[in-house]
C-alpha positions as CSV (number, residue, x, y, z in Angstrom):
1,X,-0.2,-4.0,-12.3
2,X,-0.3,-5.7,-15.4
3,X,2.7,-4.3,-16.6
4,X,4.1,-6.2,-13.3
5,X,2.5,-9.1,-14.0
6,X,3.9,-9.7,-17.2
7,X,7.5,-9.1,-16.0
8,X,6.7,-12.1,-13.4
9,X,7.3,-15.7,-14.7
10,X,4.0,-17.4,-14.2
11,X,5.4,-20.3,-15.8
12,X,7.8,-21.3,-12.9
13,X,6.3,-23.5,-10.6
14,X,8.5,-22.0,-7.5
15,X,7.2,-18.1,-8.7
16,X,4.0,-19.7,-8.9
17,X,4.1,-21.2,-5.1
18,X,5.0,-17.7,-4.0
19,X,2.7,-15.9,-5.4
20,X,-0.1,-17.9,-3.7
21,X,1.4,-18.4,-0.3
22,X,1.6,-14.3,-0.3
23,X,-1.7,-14.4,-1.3
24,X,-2.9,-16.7,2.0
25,X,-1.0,-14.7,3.8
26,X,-2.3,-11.3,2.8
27,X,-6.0,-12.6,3.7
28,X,-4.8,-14.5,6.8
29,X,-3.4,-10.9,7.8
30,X,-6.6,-9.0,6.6
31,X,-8.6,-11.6,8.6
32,X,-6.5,-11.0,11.5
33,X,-7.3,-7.1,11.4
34,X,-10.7,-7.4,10.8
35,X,-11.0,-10.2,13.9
36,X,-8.9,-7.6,16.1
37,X,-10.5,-4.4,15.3
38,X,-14.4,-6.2,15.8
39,X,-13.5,-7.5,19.5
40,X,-12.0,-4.1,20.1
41,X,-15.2,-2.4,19.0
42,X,-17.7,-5.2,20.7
43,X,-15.6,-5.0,23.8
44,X,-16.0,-1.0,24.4
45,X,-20.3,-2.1,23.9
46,X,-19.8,-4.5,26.9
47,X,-20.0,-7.3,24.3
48,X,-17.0,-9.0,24.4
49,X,-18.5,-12.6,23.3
50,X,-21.6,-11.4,21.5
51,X,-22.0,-14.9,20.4
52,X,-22.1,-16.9,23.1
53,X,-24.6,-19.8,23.6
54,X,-26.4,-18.3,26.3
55,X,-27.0,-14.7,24.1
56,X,-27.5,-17.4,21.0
57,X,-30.4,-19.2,23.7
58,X,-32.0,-16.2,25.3
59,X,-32.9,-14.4,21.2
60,X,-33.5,-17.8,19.7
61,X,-37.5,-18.4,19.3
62,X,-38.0,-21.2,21.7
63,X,-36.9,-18.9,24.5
64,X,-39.3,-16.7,24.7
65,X,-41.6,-19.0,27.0
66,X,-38.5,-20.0,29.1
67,X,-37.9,-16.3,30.5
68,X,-41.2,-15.6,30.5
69,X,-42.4,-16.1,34.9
């Protein structure tokens, strides 16, 4: 790699652009993956919105002497 980075002109502001736009997009993409890959998992547990606000409600510590009857 830094044999390759020393072929690339860092000094052009149009190289420079490109190289961080790919970098956005890279993480956009590994975001993407990770996002895709934890609903799949979450949704074979029967939790396919493990955050929602009623789970957030029913573990937060005020709720305990709402379900309680």
């Amino acid at each position: 790699m830094m044999q390759v980075s020393k072929r690339i002109p860092f000094d052009d502001p149009q190289t420079l652009l490109l190289v961080r736009a790919g970098y956005v997009l890279s993480n956009l993409v590994i975001i993407g993956i990770y996002a895709y890959v934890h609903f799949v998992i979450n949704k074979k547990k029967g939790m396919a919105f493990p955050h929602s606000p009623t789970v957030i409600w029913a573990f937060s510590t005020n709720a305990g002497s709402y379900l309680q009857t």
